[in-house]
Residue, then its C-alpha position, 0 to 999 in steps of 0.5 A: x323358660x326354654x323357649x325363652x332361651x331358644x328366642x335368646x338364641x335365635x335373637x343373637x344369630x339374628x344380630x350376628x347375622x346383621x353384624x357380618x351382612x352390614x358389611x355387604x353395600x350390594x343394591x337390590x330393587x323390590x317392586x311391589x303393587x304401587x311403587x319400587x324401591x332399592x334397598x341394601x341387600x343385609x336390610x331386606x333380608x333382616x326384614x324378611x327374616x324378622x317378618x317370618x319369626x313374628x308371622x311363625x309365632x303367631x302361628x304358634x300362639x293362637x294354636x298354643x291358645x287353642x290347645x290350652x282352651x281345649x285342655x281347661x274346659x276338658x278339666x272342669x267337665x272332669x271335675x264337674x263329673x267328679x263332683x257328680x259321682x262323689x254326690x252319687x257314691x254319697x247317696x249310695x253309701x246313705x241308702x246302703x245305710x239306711x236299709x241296714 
């Protein structure tokens, strides 16, 4: 849920940021591999920005997931040595029995 409150607010400072940006009408030329464009200063940056936070959280799902998985199949080999040492104390207690 806080997470969820972080991307709120940083999606509303995105806006408000496009909202006061929109006013700027300065020209910027962006020359990639096969072409070159001209594009309004406010646009280039939002796309910049938009592509950062996605690429950033991307980032943090797969190393989320990662920790996630590392941490679930830490807890079966846990119960499964639980169980086995539940078996064993039950043999134990049953052996102890029966020579008394």
């Amino acid at each position: 849920m806080k997470g969820f409150f972080i991307a709120l607010v940083i999606a509303l400072l995105f806006v408000l940021a496009l909202l006061l940006g929109s006013r700027n009408e300065q020209l910027v030329t962006i020359n990639y591999f096969v072409a070159q464009g001209d594009f309004r200063l406010p646009v280039v940056l939002a796309i910049v920005f938009f592509a950062g936070f996605l690429l950033c959280w991307c980032f943090a799902i797969y190393h989320i997931g990662k920790l996630k998985y590392a941490l679930s199949r830490t807890n079966r080999k846990l119960h499964k040595l639980q169980a086995s040492s539940d078996n064993d104390s039950k043999v134990l207690v049953e052996a102890d029995e029966v020579k008394s």
